[in-house]
C-alpha positions in Angstrom: 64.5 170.2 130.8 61.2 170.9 132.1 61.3 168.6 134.8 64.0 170.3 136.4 62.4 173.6 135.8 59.0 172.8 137.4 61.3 171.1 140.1 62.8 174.3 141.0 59.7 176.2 140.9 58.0 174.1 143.5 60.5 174.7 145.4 60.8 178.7 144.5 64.4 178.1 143.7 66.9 179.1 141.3 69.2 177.5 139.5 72.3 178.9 141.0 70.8 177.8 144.4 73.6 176.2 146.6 72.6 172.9 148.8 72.9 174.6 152.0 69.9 176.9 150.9 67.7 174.1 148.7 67.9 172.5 152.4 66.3 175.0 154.0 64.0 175.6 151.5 63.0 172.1 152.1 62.6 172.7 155.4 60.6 175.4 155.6 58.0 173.9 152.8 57.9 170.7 154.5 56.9 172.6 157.9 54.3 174.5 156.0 52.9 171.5 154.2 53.1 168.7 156.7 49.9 166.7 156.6 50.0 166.6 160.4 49.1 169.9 160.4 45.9 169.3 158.2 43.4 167.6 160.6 40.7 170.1 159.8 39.2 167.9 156.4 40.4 164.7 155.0 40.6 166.7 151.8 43.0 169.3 152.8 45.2 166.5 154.8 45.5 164.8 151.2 46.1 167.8 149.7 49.0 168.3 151.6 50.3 164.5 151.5 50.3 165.3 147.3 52.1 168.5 147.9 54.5 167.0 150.3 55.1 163.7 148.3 56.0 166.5 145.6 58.6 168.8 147.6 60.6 165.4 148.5 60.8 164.2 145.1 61.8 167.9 143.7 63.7 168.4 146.8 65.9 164.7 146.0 66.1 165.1 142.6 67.3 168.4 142.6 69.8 167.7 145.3 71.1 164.8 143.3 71.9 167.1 139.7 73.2 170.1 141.9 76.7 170.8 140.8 78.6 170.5 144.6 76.9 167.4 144.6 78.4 166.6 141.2 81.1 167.6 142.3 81.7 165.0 145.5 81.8 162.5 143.3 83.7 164.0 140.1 86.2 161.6 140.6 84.0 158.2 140.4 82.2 159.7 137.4 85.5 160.2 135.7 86.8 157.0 136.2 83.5 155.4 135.0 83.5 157.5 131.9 86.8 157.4 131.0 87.2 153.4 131.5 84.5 151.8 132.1 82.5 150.4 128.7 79.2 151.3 127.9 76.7 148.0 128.6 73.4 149.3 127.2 71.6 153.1 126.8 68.2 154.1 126.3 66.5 157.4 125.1 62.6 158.7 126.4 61.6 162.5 126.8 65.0 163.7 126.3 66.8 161.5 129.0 69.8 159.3 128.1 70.1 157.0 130.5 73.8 154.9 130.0 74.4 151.6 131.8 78.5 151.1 132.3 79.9 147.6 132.3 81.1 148.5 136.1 77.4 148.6 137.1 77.1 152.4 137.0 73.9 154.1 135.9 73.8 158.2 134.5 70.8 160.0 133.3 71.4 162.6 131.2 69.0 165.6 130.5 67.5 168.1 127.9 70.1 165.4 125.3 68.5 166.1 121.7 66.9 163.3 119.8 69.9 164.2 116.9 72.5 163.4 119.6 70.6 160.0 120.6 70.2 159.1 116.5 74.6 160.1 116.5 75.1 157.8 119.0 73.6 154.7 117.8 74.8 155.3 114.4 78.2 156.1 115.6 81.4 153.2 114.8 82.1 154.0 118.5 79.4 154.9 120.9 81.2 154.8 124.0 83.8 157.6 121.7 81.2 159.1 120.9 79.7 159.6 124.3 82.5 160.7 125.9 83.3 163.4 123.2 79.9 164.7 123.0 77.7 163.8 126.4 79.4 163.3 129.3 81.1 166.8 129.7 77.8 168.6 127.5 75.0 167.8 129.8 73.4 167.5 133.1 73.3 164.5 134.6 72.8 162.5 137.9 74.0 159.0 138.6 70.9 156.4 138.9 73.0 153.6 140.4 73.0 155.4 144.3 69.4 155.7 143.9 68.2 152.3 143.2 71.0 150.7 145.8 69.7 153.3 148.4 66.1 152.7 147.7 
């Protein structure tokens, strides 16, 4: 998906890169483009407020699709794919995003408009899903972020 590419290249990272390094990454950019450190102009101070805003929001997203993050919580996901009913689902820019009858929300990326159009049209979307989207593409729970926010 191209937001998770340009996401990784503001940071300069790849996508093998493990948490412990994306953190320090983080780090170091943040240092670089506190706007603290910008009291020369107004201009360059919200330059660097842009460019900041932009690291934390790659920096977050990226944490929250990266596989040992995934991983943590395997076992929730499972459980809500694998019992939980699917309450609603909407399709933009190639992101599914599935609401689950236990309150859980997944976005899934780079999902082609042909799998969307299979889904609706399939006898059982939930079926459906879990054969040929939950196991197939990236994804990040949306619940966590809205009850952390």
């Amino acid at each position: 998906m191209r937001k998770i590419v340009d996401y990784r290249k503001i940071l300069g990272v790849d996508k093998n890169v493990e948490l412990a390094e994306l953190k320090s990454v983080y780090r170091t950019l943040m240092k670089n483009w506190h706007p603290d450190k910008f009291t020369d102009s107004e201009e360059s101070k919200l330059e660097a407020e842009e460019k900041s805003k932009l690291i934390i929001e790659a920096y977050h997203f990226l944490v929250s699709i990266a596989a040992e993050t995934r991983q943590q919580t395997i076992e929730d996901y499972k459980l809500t794919t694998t019992t939980s009913g699917l309450a609603d689902f909407e399709f933009k820019n190639q992101i599914l995003t599935v609401y689950f009858m236990d309150g859980s929300v997944y976005e899934y990326f780079d999902v082609p408009k042909a799998i969307y159009v299979k889904l609706i049209n399939a006898d059982s979307p939930a079926r459906f899903a879990r054969r040929h989207i939950y196991t197939n593409y990236v994804y990040r729970s949306t619940s966590k972020l809205v009850a952390t926010a």
